[in-house]
C-alpha positions as semicolon CSV with decimal commas, in nm:
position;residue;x (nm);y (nm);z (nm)
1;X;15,009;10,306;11,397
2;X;14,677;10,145;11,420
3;X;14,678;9,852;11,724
4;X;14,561;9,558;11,578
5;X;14,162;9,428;11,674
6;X;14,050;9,130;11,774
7;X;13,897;9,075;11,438
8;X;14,244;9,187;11,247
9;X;14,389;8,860;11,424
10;X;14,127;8,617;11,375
11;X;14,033;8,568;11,748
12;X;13,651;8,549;11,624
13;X;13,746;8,218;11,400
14;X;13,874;8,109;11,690
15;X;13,614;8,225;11,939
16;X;13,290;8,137;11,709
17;X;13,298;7,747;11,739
18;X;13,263;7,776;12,115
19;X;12,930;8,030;12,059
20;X;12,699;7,699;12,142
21;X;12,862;7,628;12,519
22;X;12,957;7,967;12,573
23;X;12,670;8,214;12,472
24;X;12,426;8,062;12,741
25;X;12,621;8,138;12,994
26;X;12,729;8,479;12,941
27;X;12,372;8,543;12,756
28;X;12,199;8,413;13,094
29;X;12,115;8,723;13,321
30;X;12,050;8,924;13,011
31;X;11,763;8,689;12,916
32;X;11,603;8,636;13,213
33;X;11,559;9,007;13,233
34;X;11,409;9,021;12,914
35;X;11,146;8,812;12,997
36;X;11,077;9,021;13,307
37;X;11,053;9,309;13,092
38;X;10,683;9,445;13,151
39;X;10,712;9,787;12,914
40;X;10,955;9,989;12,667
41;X;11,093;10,151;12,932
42;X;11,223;9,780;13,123
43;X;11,367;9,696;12,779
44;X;11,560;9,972;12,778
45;X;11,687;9,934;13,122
46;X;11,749;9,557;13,014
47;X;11,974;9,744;12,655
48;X;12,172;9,912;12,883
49;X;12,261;9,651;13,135
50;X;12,341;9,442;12,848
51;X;12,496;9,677;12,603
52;X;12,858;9,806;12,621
53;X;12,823;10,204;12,753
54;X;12,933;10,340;12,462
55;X;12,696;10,139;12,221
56;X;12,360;10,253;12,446
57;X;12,457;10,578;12,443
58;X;12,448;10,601;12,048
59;X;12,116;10,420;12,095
60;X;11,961;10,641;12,333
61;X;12,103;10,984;12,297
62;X;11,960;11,291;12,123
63;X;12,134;11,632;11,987
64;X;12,325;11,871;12,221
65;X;12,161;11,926;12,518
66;X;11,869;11,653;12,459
67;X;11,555;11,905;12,485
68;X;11,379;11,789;12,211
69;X;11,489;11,423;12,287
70;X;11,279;11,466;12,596
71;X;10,982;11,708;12,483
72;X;10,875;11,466;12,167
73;X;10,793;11,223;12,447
74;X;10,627;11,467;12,667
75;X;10,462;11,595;12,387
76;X;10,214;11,270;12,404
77;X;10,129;11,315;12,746
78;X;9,993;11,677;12,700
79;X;9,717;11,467;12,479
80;X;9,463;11,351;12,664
81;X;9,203;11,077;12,549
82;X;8,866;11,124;12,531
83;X;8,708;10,787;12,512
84;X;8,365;10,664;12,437
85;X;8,173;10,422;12,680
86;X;7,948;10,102;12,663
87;X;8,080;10,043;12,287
88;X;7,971;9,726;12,265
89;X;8,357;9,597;12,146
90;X;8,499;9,233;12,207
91;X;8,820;9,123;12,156
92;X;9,006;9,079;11,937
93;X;9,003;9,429;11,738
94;X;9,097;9,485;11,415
95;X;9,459;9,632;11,377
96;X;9,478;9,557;11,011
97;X;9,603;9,858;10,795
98;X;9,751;9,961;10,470
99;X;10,114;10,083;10,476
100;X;10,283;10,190;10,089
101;X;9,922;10,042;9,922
102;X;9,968;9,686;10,096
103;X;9,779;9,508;10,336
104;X;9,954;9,498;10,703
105;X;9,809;9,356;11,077
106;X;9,971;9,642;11,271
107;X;9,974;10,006;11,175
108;X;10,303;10,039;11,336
109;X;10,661;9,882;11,245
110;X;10,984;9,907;11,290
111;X;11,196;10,191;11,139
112;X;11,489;10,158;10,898
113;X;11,787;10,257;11,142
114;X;12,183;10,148;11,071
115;X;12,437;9,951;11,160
116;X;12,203;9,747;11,394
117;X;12,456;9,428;11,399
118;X;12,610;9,653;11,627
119;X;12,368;9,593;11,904
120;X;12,335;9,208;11,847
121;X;12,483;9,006;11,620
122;X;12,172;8,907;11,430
123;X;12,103;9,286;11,388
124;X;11,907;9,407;11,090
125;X;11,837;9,016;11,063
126;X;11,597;9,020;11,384
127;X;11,410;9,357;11,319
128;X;11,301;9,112;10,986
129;X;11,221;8,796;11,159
130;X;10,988;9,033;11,415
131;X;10,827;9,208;11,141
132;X;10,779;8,859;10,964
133;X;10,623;8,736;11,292
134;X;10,367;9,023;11,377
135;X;10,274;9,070;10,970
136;X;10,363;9,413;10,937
137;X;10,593;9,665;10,753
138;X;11,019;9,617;10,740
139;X;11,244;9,905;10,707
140;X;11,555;9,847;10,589
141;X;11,852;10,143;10,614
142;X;12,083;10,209;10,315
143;X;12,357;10,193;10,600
144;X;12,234;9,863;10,717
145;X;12,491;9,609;10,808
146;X;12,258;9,303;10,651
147;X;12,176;9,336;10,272
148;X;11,909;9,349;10,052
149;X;11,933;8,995;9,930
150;X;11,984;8,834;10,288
151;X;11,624;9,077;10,378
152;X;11,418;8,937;10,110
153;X;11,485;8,589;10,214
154;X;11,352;8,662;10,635
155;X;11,058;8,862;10,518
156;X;10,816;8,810;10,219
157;X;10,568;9,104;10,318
158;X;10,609;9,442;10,276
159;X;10,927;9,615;10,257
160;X;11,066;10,000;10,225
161;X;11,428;10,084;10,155
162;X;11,569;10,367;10,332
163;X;11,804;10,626;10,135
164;X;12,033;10,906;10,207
165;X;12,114;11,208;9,986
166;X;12,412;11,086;9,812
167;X;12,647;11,261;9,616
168;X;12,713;10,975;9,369
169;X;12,392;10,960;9,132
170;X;12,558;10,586;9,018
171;X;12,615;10,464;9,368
172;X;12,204;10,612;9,392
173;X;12,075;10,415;9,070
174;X;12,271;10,064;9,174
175;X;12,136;10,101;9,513
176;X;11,773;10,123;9,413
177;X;11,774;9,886;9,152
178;X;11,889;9,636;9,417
179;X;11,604;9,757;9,621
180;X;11,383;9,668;9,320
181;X;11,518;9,348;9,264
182;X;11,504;9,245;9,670
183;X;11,126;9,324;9,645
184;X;11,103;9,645;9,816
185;X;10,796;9,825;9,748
186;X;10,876;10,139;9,857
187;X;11,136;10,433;9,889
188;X;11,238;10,642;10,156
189;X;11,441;10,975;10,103
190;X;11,602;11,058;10,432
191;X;11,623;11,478;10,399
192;X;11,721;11,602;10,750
193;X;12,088;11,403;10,738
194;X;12,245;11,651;10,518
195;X;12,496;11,770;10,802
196;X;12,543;11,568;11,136
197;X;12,409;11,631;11,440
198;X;12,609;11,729;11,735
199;X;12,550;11,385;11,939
200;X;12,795;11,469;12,322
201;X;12,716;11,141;12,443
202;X;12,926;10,981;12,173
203;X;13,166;11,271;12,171
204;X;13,234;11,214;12,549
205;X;13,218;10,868;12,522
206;X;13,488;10,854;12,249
207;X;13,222;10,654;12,036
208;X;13,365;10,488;11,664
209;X;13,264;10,202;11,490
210;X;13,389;9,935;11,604
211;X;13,527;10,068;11,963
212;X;13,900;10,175;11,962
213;X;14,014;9,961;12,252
214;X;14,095;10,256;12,436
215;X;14,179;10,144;12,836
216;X;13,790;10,318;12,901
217;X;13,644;10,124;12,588
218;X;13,848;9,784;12,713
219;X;13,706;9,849;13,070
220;X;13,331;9,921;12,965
221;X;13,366;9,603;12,775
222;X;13,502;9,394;13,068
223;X;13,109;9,531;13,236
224;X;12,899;9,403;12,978
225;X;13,037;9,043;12,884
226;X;12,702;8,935;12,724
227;X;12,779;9,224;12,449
228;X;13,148;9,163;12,444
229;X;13,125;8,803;12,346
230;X;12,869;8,866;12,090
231;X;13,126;9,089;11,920
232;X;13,439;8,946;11,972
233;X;13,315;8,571;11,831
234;X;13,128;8,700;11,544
235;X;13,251;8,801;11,209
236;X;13,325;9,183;11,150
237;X;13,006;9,371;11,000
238;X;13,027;9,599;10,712
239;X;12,800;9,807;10,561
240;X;12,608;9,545;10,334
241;X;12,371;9,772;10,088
242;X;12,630;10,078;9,979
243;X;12,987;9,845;9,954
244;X;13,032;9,550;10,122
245;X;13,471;9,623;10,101
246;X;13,379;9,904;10,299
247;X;13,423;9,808;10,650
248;X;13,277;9,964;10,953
249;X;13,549;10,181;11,110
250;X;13,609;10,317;10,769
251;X;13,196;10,432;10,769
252;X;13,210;10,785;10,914
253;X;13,496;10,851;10,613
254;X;13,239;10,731;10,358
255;X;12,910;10,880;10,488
256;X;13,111;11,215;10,491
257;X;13,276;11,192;10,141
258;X;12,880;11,050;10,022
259;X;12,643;11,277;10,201
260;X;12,526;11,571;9,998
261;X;12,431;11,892;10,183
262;X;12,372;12,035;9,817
263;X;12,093;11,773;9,761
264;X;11,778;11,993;9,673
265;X;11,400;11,939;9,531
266;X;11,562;11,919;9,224
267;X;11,736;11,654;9,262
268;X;11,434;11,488;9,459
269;X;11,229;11,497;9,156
270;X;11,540;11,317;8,963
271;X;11,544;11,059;9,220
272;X;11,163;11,012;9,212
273;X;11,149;10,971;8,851
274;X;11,430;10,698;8,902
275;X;11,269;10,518;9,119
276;X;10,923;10,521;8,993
277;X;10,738;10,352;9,265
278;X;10,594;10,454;9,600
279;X;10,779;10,706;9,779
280;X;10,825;10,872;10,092
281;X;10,992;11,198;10,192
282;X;11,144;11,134;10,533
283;X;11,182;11,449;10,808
284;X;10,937;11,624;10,710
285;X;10,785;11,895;10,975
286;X;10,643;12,192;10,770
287;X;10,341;12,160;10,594
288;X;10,490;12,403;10,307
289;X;10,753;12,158;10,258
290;X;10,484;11,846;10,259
291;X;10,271;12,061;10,027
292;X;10,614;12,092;9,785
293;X;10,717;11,770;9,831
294;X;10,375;11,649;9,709
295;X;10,439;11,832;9,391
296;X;10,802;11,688;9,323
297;X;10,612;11,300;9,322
298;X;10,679;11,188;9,656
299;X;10,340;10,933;9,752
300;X;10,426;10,950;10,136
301;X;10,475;11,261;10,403
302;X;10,700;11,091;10,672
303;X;10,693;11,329;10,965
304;X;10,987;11,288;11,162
305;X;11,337;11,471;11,301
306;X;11,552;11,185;11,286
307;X;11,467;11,051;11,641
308;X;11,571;11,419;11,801
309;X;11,911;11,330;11,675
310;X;11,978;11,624;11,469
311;X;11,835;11,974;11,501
312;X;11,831;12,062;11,899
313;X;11,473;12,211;11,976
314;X;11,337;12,096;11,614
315;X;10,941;12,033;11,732
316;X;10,789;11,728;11,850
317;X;10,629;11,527;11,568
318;X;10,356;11,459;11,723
319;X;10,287;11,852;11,790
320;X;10,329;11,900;11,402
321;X;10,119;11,596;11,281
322;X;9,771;11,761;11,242
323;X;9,918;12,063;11,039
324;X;10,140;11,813;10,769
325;X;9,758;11,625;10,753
326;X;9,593;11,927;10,705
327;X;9,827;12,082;10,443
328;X;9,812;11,734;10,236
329;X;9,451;11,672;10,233
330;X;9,281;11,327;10,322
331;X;9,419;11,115;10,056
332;X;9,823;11,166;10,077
333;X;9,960;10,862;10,324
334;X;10,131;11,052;10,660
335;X;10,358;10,789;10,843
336;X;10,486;10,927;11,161
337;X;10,770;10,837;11,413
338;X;10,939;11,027;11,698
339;X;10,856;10,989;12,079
340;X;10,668;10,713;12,069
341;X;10,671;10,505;12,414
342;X;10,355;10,316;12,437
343;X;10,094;10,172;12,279
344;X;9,872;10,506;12,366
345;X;10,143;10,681;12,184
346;X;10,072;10,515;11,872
347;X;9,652;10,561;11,897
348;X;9,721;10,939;11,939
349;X;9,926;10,944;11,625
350;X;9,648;10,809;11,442
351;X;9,386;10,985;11,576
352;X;9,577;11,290;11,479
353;X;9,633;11,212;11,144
354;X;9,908;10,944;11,094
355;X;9,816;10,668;10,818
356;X;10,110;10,436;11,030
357;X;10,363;10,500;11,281
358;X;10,722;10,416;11,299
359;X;10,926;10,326;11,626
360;X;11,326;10,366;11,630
361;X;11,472;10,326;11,958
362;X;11,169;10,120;12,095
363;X;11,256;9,826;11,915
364;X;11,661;9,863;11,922
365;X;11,620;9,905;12,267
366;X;11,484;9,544;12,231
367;X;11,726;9,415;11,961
368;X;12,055;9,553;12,221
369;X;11,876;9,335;12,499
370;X;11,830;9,011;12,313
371;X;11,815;8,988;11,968
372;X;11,530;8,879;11,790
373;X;11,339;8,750;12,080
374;X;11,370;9,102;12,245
375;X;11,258;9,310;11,918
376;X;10,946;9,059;11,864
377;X;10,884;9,160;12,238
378;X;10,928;9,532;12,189
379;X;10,658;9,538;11,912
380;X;10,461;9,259;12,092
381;X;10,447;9,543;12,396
382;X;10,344;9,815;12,179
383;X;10,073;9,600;12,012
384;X;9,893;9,477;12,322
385;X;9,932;9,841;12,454
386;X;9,742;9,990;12,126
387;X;9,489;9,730;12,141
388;X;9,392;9,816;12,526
389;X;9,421;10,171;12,404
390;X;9,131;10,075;12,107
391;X;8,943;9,889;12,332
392;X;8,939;10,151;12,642
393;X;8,865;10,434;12,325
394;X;8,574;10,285;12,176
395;X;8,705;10,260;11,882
396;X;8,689;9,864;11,669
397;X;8,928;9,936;11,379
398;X;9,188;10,115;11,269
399;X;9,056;10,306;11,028
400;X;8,769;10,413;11,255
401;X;8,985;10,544;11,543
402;X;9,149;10,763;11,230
403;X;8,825;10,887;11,147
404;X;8,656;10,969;11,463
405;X;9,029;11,073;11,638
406;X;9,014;11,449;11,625
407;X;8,692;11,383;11,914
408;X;8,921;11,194;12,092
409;X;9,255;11,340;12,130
410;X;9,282;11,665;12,306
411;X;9,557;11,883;12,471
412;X;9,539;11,930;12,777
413;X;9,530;12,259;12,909
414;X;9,848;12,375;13,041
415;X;9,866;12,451;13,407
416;X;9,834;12,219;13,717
417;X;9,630;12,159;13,967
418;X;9,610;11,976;14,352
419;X;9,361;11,743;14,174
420;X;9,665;11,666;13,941
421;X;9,923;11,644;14,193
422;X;9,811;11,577;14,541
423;X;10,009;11,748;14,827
424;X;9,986;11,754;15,216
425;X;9,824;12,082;15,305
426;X;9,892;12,310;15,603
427;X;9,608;12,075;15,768
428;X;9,724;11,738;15,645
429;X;9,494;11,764;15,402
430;X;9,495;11,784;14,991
């Protein structure tokens, strides 16, 4: 017998009214240390203190034991930059870049990701009103909790429209021709989601959609009133762009009665002449599938592994990068995502070959601490970051840190040294 939720008895019509005298207050510590927040790394520290446990955890985890989760950020720091001096640069640079064929001010945004009203309430909703306010690309996931419609209206720039391999080819064509109709210019096939990953933290934690006010789940809530209240006074989400009747505890039935391990280049090349339009092919980490996927009409190589949430030990995209460039050639876009920390993160990934990078849990992260005023500070972060990064480079432009990169990335060469890592010798000395 399934206990009734606070939503099955109405306590958010009750609760909701109260939101203007009541959010403040329990919203208070959360936002002051948000504004503190000096890097990714505080805002995630600011996401969990404000997050229920549970909820961060499906944020910030990776696959089984979490190698790759932590090598595709180490990867970055194996790069080292090679800058140029006396360049003769003044501020401000030019960030400007084309993402899908249109015209963008950052060459990084914010990656389609679902069910992101279940970090905030505005979920999906902020991620738009940030990319609105920094003029760059929006993302939206076919398991997105805010819809198509409700999109379009926040953000009047560019726009891509994340998809999963579905079994249903109907659900498929009604899904995209919504994405038409909302003004999304582009496509993105998500590949590496035909099984689930193995994801412990959410296993241990006993994670479902919405929690299962389980004594643990009740008591993690009492820890993080800030979240709690934002749940509890809000109306229930549901997922807004596959069936808005399906609600969210039902999700993990649909996604695993929808998702089509089956799905092959065949039925990418269906799907591509469907949609028509610019597309991208997202997971991608071989160049032999970039090469084929090339061939079956896809317009964009997106290299990723599903934020190190699926395969365990799957490489770091950032290790792969030059290799999916290479295979393509110069004129095939290459949007990358996976890792990425910092600003420096992002100027290696174009150096290296990336046309545009995506960040995932950078700006959730920043969404699970405040909303829209944390995401517009998560990308706000990253974008003063890359443009220190240009400066410190030598490099003016965009498109000229893409074209002189491969002289200014290199890897370092493995091995340490006292230099690297001072120590007291026998003396005292290093």
């Amino acid at each position: 017998m399934k206990i009734p939720s606070p939503h099955d008895l109405g306590l958010h019509k009750v609760l909701n009214p109260l939101r203007p005298m009541v959010s403040p207050v329990v919203d208070f510590a959360a936002k002051q240390r948000l504004r503190s927040a000096v890097n990714i790394a505080d805002l995630r520290q600011c996401a969990k203190l404000r997050a229920h446990k549970m909820v961060f955890d499906y944020l910030d985890s990776g696959a089984d034991d979490e190698i790759i989760l932590r090598r595709a950020k180490d990867a970055y720091s194996e790069l080292e930059m090679h800058y140029h001096v006396l360049a003769g640069l003044e501020p401000p640079l030019d960030m400007s870049t084309k993402v899908f064929g249109c015209d963008v001010k950052l060459p990084f945004f914010a990656c389609p990701t679902a069910g992101n009203r279940m970090f905030h309430h505005e979920g999906e909703s902020a991620a738009a009103r940030a990319a609105q306010h920094h003029g760059t690309l929006y993302g939206l996931s076919s398991l997105g909790t805010t819809s198509i419609t409700d999109i379009g209206k926040m953000h009047d720039g560019p726009k891509v429209f994340q998809l999963y391999v579905w079994k249903d080819r109907e659900l498929v064509k009604e899904v995209i021709r919504k994405a038409k109709e909302g003004g999304f210019q582009a496509l993105a096939l998500t590949v590496d989601f035909t099984w689930y990953g193995n994801r412990e933290r959410d296993i241990r934690n006993g994670f479902t959609i919405p929690p299962n006010y389980s004594v643990s789940q009740i008591v993690e809530a009492i820890k993080r009133p800030a979240w709690t209240w934002d749940f509890v006074s809000n109306d229930p989400y549901t997922y807004a762009n596959i069936n808005k009747d399906v609600p969210a505890d039902s999700l993990a039935a649909f996604v695993n009665s929808q998702i089509n391990p089956a799905f092959n280049w065949e039925d990418a090349e269906w799907l591509m002449k469907e949609w028509n339009g610019p597309a991208a092919i997202k997971g991608v980490v071989r160049p032999d599938d970039a090469k084929r996927a090339v061939k079956a009409g896809f317009s964009t190589m997106w290299v990723s592994n599903h934020g190190a949430r699926q395969l365990e030990t799957s490489p770091a995209t950032i290790d792969v990068l030059p290799s999916i460039r290479e295979a393509v050639g110069p004129d095939v876009e290459v949007i990358l995502d996976g890792g990425v920390q910092r600003g420096t993160d992002i100027a290696k990934a174009l150096a290296l070959g990336a046309d545009s990078v995506g960040v995932g849990k950078p700006y959730l992260y920043g969404l699970a601490a405040g909303g829209t005023e944390g995401v517009i500070k998560a990308l706000q972060i990253l974008k003063v970051e890359l443009d220190r990064a240009m400066g410190l480079l030598g490099v003016g432009t965009v498109d000229e840190l893409k074209a002189r990169g491969p002289s200014l990335i290199k890897r370092r060469i493995s091995g340490s040294s006292v230099r690297d890592f001072p120590y007291p010798g026998p003396n005292g000395c290093c």
